[in-house]
C-alpha positions as CSV (number, residue, x, y, z in Angstrom):
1,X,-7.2,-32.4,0.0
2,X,-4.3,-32.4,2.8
3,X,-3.9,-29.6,5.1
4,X,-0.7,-28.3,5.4
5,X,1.1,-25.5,7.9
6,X,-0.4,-22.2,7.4
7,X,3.5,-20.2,7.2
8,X,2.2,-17.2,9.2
9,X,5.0,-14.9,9.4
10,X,7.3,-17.3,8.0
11,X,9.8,-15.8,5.5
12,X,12.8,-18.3,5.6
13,X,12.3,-20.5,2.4
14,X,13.9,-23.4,4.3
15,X,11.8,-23.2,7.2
16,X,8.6,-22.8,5.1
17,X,10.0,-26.0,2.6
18,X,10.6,-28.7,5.5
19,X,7.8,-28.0,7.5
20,X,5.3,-29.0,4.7
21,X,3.9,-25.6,4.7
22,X,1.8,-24.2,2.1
23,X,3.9,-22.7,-0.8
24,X,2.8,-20.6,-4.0
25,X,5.8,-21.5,-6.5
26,X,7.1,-17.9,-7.3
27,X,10.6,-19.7,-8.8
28,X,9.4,-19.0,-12.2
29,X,9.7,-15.9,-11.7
30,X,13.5,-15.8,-10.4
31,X,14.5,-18.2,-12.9
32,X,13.0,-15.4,-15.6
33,X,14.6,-12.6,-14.0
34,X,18.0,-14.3,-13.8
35,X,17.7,-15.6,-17.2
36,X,16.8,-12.0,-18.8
37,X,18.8,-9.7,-16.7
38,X,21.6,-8.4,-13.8
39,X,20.0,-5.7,-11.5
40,X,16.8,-5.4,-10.1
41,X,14.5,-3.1,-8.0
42,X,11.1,-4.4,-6.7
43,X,8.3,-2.1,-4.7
44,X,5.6,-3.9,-2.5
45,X,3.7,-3.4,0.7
46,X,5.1,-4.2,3.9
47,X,4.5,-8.5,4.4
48,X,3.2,-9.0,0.7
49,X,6.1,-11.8,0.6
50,X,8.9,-9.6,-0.6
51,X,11.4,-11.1,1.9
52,X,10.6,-14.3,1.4
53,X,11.1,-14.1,-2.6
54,X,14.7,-12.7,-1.4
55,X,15.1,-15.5,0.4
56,X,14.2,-18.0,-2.2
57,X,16.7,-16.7,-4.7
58,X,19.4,-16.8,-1.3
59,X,18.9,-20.5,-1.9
60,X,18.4,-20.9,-5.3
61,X,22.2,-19.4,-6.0
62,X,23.4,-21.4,-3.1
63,X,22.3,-24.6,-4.6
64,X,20.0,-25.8,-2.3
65,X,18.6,-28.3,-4.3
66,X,16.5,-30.8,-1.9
67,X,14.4,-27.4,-1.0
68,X,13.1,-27.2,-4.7
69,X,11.7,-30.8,-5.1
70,X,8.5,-30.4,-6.9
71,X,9.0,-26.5,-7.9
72,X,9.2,-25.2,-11.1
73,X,13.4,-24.4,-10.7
74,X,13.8,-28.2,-9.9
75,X,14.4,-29.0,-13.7
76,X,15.4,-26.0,-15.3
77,X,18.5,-24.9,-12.9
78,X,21.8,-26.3,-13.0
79,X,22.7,-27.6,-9.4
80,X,26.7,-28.2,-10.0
81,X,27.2,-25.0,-9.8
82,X,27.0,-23.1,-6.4
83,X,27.3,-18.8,-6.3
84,X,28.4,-17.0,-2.9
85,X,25.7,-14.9,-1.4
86,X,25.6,-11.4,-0.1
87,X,22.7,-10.5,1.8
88,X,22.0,-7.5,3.6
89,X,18.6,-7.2,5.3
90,X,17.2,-3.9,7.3
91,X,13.9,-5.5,8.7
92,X,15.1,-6.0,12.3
93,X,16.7,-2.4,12.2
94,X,15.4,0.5,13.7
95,X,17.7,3.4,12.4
96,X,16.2,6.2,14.0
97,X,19.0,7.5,15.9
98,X,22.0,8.8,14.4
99,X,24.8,6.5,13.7
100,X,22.5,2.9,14.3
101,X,22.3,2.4,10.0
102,X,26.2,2.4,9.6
103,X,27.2,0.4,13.2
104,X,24.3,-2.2,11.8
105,X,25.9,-2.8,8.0
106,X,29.0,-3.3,9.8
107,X,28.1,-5.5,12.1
108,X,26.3,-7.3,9.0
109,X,29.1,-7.4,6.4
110,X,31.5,-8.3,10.3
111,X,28.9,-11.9,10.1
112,X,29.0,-12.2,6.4
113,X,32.7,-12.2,6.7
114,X,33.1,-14.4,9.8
115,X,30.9,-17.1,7.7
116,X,33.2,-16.8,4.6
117,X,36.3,-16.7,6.4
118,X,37.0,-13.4,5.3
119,X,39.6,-10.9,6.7
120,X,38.5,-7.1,6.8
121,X,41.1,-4.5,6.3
122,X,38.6,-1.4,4.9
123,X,37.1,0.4,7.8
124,X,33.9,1.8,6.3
125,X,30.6,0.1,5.4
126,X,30.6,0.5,1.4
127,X,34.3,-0.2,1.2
128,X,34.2,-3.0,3.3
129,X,31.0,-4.3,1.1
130,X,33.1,-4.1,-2.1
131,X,36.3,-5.7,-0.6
132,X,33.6,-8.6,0.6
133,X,32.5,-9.0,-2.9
134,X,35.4,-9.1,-4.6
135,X,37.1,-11.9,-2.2
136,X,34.1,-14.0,-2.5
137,X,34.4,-14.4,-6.3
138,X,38.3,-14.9,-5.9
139,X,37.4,-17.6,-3.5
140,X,34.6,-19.4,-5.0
141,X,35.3,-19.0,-8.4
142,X,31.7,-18.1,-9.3
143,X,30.4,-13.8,-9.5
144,X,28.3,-13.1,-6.5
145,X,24.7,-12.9,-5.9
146,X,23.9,-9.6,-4.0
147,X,20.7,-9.8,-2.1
148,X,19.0,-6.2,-0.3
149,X,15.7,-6.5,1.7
150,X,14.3,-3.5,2.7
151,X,16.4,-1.8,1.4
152,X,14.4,1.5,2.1
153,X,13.6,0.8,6.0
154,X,16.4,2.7,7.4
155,X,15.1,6.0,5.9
156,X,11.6,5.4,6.5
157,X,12.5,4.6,10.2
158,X,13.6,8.6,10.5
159,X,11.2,10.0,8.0
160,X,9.1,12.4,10.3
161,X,13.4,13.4,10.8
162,X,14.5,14.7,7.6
163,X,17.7,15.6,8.7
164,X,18.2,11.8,10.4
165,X,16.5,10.8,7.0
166,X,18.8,12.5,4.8
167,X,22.0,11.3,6.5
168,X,20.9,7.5,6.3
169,X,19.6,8.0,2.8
170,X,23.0,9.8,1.9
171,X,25.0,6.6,3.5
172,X,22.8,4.0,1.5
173,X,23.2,5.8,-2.1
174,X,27.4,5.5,-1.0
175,X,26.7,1.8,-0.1
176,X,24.6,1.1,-2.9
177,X,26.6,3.0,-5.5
178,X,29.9,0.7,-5.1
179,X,27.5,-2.5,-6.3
180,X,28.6,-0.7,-9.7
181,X,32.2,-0.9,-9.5
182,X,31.6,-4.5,-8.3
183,X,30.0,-5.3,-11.5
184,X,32.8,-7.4,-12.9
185,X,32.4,-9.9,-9.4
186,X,28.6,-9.7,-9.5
187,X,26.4,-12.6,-11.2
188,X,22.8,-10.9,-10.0
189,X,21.5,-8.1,-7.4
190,X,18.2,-7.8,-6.2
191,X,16.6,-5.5,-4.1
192,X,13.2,-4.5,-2.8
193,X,11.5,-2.4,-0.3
194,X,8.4,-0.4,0.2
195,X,8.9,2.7,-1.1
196,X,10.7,3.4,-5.0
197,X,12.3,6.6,-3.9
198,X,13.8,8.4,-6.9
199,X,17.2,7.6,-8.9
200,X,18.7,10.9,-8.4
201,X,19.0,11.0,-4.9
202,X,19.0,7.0,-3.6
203,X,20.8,4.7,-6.6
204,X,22.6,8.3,-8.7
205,X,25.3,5.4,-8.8
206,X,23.6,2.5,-9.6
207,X,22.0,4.2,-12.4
208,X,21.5,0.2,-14.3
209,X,19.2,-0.5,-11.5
210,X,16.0,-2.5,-13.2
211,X,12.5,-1.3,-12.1
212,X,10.1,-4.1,-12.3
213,X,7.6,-2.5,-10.3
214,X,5.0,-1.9,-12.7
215,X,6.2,-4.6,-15.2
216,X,3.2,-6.4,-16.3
217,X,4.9,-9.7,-16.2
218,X,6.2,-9.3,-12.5
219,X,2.4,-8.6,-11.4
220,X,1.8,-11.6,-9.0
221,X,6.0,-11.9,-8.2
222,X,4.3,-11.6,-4.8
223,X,1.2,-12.0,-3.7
224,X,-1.5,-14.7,-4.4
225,X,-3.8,-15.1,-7.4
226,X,-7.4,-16.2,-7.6
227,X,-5.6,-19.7,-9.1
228,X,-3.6,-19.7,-6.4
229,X,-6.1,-20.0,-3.3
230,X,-7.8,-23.0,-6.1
231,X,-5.1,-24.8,-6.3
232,X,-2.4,-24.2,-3.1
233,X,-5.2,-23.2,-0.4
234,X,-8.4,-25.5,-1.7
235,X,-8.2,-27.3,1.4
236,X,-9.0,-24.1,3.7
237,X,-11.5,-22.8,1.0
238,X,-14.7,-24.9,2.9
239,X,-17.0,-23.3,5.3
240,X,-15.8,-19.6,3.9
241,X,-17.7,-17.2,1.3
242,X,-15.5,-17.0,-1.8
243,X,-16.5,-13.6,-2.9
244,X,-16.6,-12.4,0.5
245,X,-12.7,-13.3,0.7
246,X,-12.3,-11.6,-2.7
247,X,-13.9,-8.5,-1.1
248,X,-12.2,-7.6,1.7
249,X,-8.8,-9.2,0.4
250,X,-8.5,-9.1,-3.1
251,X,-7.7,-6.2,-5.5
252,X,-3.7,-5.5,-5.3
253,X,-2.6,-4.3,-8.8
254,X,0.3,-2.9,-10.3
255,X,-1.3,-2.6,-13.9
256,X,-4.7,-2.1,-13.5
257,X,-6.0,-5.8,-15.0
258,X,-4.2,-8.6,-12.9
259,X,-5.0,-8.5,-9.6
260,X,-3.7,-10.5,-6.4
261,X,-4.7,-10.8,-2.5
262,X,-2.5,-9.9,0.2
263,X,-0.8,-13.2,1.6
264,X,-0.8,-12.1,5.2
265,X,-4.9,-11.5,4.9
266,X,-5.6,-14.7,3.6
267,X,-3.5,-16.7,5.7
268,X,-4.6,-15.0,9.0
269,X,-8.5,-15.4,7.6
270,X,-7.6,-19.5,7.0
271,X,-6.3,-19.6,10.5
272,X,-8.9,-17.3,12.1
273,X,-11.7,-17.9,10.3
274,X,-13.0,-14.1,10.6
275,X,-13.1,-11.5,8.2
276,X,-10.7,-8.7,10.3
277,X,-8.3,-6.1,9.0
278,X,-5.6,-8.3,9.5
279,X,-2.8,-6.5,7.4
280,X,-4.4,-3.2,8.5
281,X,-3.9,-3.7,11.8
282,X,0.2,-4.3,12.0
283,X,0.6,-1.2,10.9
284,X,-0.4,2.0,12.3
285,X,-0.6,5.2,9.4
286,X,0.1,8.1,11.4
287,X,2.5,9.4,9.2
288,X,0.4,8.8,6.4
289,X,-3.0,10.6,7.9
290,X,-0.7,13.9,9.0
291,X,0.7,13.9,5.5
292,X,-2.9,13.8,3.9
293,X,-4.2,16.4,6.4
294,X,-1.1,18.3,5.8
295,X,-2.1,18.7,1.9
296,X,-5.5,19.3,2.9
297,X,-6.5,16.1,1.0
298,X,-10.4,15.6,1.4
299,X,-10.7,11.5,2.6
300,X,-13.3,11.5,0.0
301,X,-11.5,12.6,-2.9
302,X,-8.5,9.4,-2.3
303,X,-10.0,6.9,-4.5
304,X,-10.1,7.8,-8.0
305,X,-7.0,9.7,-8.6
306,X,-5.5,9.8,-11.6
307,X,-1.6,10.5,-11.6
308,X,1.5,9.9,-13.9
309,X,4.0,6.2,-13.3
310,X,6.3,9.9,-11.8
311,X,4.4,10.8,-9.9
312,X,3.8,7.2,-8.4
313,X,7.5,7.0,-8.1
314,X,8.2,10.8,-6.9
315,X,9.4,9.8,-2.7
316,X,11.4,11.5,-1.1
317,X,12.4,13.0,1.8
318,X,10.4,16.4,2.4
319,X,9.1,16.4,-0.7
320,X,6.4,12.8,-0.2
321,X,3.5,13.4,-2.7
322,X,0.3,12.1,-0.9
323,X,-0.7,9.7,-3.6
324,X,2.7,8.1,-4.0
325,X,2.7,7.7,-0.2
326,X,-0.6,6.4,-0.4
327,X,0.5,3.6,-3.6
328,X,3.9,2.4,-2.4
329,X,2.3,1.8,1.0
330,X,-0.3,-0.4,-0.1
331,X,-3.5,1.8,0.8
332,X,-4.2,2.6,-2.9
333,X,-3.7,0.6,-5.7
334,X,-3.8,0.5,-9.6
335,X,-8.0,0.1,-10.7
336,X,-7.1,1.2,-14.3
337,X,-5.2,3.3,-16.9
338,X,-5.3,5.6,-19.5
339,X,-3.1,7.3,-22.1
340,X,-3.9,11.3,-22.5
341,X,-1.7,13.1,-25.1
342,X,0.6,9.9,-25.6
343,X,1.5,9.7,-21.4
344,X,0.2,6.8,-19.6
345,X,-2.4,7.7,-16.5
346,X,-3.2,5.4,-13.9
347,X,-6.4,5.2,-11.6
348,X,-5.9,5.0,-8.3
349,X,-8.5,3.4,-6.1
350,X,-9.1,1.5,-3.0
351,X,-8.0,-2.4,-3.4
352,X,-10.3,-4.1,-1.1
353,X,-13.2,-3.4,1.9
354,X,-10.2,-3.7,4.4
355,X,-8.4,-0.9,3.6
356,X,-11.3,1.2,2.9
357,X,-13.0,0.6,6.0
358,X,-9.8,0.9,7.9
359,X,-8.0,3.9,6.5
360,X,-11.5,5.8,6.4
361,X,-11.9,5.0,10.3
362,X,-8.4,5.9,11.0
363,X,-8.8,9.5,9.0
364,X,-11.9,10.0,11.0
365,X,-11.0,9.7,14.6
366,X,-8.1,11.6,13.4
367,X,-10.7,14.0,11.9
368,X,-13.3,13.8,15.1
369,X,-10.9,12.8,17.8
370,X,-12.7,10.4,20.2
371,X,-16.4,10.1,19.5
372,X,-18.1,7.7,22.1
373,X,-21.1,7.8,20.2
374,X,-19.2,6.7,16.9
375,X,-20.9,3.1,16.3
376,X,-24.8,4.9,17.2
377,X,-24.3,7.7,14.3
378,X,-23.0,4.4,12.1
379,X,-25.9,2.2,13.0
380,X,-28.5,5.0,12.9
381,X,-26.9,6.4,9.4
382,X,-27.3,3.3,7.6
383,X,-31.0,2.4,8.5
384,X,-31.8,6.3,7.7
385,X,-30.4,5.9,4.2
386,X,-32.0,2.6,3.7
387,X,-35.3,4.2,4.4
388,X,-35.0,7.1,2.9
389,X,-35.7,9.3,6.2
390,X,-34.1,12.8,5.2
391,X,-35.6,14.4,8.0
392,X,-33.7,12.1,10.3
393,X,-30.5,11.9,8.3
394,X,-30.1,15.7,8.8
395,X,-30.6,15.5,12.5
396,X,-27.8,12.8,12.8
397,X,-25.6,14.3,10.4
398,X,-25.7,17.6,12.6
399,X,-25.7,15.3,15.9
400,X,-22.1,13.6,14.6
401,X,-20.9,17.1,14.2
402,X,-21.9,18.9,17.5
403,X,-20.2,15.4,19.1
404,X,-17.0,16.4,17.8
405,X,-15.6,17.8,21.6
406,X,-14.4,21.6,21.1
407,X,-11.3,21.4,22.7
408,X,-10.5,19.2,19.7
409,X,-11.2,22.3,17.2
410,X,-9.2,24.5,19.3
411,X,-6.2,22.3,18.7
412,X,-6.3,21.6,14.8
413,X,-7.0,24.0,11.4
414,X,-8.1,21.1,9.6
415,X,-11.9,21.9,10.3
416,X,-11.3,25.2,8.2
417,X,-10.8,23.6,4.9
418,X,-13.8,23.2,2.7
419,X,-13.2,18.9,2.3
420,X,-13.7,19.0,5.9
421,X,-17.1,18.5,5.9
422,X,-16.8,15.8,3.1
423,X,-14.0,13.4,4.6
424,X,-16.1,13.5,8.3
425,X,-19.3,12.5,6.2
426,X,-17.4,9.9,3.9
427,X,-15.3,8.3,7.0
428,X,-18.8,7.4,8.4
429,X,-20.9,6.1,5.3
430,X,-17.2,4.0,4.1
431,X,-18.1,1.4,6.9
432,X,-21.6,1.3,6.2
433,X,-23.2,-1.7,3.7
434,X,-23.5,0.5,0.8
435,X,-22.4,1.7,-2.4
436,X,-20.3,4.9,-1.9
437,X,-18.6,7.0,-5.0
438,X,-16.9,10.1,-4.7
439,X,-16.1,12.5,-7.1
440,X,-18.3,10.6,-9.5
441,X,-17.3,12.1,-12.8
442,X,-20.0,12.5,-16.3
443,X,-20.0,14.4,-18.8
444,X,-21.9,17.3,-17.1
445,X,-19.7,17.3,-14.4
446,X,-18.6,16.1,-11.2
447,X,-20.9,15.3,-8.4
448,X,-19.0,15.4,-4.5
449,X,-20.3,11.8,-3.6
450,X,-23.2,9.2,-4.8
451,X,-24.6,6.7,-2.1
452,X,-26.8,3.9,-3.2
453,X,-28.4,2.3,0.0
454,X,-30.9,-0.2,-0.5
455,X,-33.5,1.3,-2.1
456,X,-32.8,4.7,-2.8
457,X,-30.0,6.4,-4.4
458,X,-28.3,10.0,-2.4
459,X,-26.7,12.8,-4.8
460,X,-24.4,14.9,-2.5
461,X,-22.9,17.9,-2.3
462,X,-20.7,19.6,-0.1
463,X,-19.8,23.1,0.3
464,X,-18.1,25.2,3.4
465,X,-18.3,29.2,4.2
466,X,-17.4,31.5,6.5
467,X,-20.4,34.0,6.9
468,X,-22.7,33.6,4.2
469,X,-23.7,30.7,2.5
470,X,-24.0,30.4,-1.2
471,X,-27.2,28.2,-2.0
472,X,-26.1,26.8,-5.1
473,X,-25.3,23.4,-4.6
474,X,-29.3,22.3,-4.8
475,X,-29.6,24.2,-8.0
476,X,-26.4,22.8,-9.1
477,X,-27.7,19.1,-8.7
478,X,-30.7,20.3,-10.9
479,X,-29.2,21.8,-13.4
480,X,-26.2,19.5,-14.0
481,X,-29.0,16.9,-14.1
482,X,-26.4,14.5,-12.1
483,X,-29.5,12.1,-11.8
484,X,-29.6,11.1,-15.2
485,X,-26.7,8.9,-14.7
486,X,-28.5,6.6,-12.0
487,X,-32.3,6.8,-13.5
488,X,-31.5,3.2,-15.2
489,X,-32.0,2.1,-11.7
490,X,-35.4,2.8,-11.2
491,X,-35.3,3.9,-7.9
492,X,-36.0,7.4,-6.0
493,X,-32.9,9.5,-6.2
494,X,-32.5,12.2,-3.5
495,X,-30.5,15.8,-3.8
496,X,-28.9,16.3,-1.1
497,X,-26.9,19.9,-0.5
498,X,-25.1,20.0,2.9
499,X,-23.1,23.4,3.3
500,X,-21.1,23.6,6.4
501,X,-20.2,26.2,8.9
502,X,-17.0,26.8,9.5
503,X,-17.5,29.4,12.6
504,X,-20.5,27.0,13.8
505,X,-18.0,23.8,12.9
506,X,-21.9,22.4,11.8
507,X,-24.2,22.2,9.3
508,X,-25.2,25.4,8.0
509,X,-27.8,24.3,5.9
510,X,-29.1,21.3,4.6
511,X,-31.7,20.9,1.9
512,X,-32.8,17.7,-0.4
513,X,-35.4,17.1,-3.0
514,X,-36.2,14.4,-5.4
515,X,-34.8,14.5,-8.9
């Protein structure tokens, strides 16, 4: 088995081809989508490999040939023929001021038409892109292929702006609108970006935009597949637990069946060798945690959603539903679907321990602010559970609370919602070695969260008040007989009722019994 380069952060096809770096053949796929249609739109995480798919079909139109020796394009694409390129890419842009999106397409389309020999004489960005196009077919001979990465990135940059937002969004929908009246000069046009924000207001006039997003056959267009670490990455594979990788890496879907890894995970864990939150960590959520606090979205109800294809495609500015925030990003994914009264449902859940762990400890010290004692209530949770101690897990569960400093309460309202008490709870245990579920549905109900820790199975459920507390939740877990689901398991299941106190910001009660 040879070694090759691990392409970390490489996302020029060229680059990645003559350095005898490892490559997952994705020109199936481009020769499939070129063969079958014109216009496309594809959403994925940030560094999931979209810009380097965008670069491979760069090439691909361009006729690099020698860069495809061995691929699956090599034979099935005719090389005599050579199409101009347009490509506009927002990565390197930071358009959070006003004015920095149009001064950066012009100084784009200013390259493209230095390269191409091309003479301006429009003055504005989507004028100047459609003059571009059309000289480029009159000079070549061959329609154009239009290339977009990231196409998204210069509203996202101004999102927590929406005035910023709305004025870059408005100047993309103008630029990407006149791709239409090119359509006579155009041979294909791709483009991709994070978020899949909605027709109406982004692409209103490129209304024959394809969405493969969720196209079953487009699953793995980026990304790797469990054949794919056997057959590209066997050489890395020795010395590293297999299931561990699929763990903490694997679970990406856009369906609910196929699943792939992140590429940047696996490649940083074959260079590293250590399980981290490498993907996690390039990225910092803030935006996403304030809009989740915002809705007064319990951290323990995320996984397990079930909402409409919509409503995973419903972004837009000032109007971001949580769980489409939560897809297009990458911290949910697809686990399954369902069809209720003829409309498809999907289930959204976490894909892998990485983002669990991570988001969960990012929505907790967002929760807590800083706890110094975080890692003892973490280490001293888990061996309570295992041991089934209840009279020690109540102490630490009011011990994290009262370390919670007041001067954080005094700034936030999010301690005055009932999931409160919940998400704090959950963001601990979601780091722990043990089998959380929340919301766990049956047909009697559904219970706030389950833990399985070694021996002994925990049946919780939450409840917050003001001045009196309610004492139902015990007799709720008795009479909803929530145990029956896990007595297959032999093992001692505990009730556990926790009722917070919102004027206290503590546990107000807390009472367990066996089932």
């Amino acid at each position: 088995m040879e070694k090759r380069v691990l392409p970390i952060g490489i996302q020029s096809f060229r680059d990645l081809r003559e350095r005898n770096c490892y490559y997952v053949d994705k020109t199936g796929y481009a020769l499939r989508l070129i063969r079958e249609g014109k216009y496309y739109f594809l959403s994925r995480p940030r560094r999931f490999g979209k810009s380097l798919f965008v670069d491979t079909l760069k090439h691909l139109f361009e006729g690099d040939r020698g860069l495809f020796v061995g691929l699956e394009a090599y034979d099935q694409w005719d090389w005599s023929v050579r199409y101009p390129v347009v490509r506009l890419d927002f990565a390197g842009l930071n358009a959070n001021r006003p004015g920095a999106l149009e001064q950066d397409v012009l100084a784009q389309l200013s390259k493209l038409e230095r390269i191409a020999g091309v003479e301006a004489y429009q003055s504005s960005g989507p004028r100047r892109l459609e003059e571009l196009i059309h000289t480029l077919r009159s000079q070549a001979g061959q329609p154009v292929c239009v290339l977009i990465d990231e196409y998204d990135k210069p509203i996202l940059d101004a999102i927590e702006n929406p005035d910023l937002a709305r004025a870059n969004r408005d100047y993309l929908s103008g630029l990407y609108g006149m791709l239409k009246s090119c359509d006579q000069d155009i041979r294909f046009a791709f483009l991709t970006g994070v978020s899949k924000f909605s027709k109406v207001s982004l692409f209103s006039g490129l209304n024959n935009l394809r969405d493969i997003t969720f196209n079953p056959s487009c699953t793995a267009i980026c990304g790797y597949t469990e054949g794919d670490l056997d057959k590209e990455f066997a050489a890395e594979l020795p010395g590293l637990d297999r299931e561990q990788i699929r763990e903490w890496y694997n679970g990406y879907s856009w369906g609910g069946e196929r699943k792939v890894y992140n590429p940047f995970d696996v490649l940083l864990l074959f260079a590293e060798r250590e399980f981290k939150p490498w993907w996690f960590e390039t990225g910092t959520p803030t935006f996403l945690v304030r809009t989740l606090l915002e809705h007064k979205i319990s951290a323990a109800a995320l996984e397990g959603m079930l909402v409409t294809e919509g409503g995973l495609g419903k972004f837009e500015v000032g109007r971001i539903a949580p769980e489409a925030l939560l897809f297009q990003t990458g911290y949910l994914t697809i686990g399954g679907q369902e069809t209720r009264r003829g409309k498809r449902r999907y289930r959204l859940v976490y894909p892998n321990r990485e983002v669990r762990e991570s988001l969960n400890a990012s929505l907790l010290a967002y929760l807590t602010g800083e706890d110094p004692q975080r890692e003892r209530h973490i280490d001293a949770l888990e061996e309570l559970l295992a041991n089934g101690d209840l009279i020690g897990l109540e102490r630490r569960i009011r011990a994290l609370y009262d370390s919670i400093p007041y001067e954080w309460h005094t700034r936030n309202e999010i301690a005055r919602y009932e999931g409160y008490c919940a998400s704090v709870f959950y963001g601990y245990v979601s780091g722990l070695d043990v089998s959380v579920t929340v919301e766990d549905s049956s047909n009697r109900g559904r219970l706030d969260m389950a833990v399985q820790a070694g021996s002994h199975v925990y049946l919780f459920e939450f409840k917050a008040w003001d001045e009196s507390r309610s004492g139902t939740a015990l007799a709720q877990l008795r009479e909803r007989d929530y145990a029956a689901k896990y007595r297959h398991l032999g093992l001692p299941i505990h009730l556990v009722d926790v009722e917070f106190d919102t004027r206290t910001r503590n546990v107000g009660a807390f009472e367990s019994a066996l089932a």
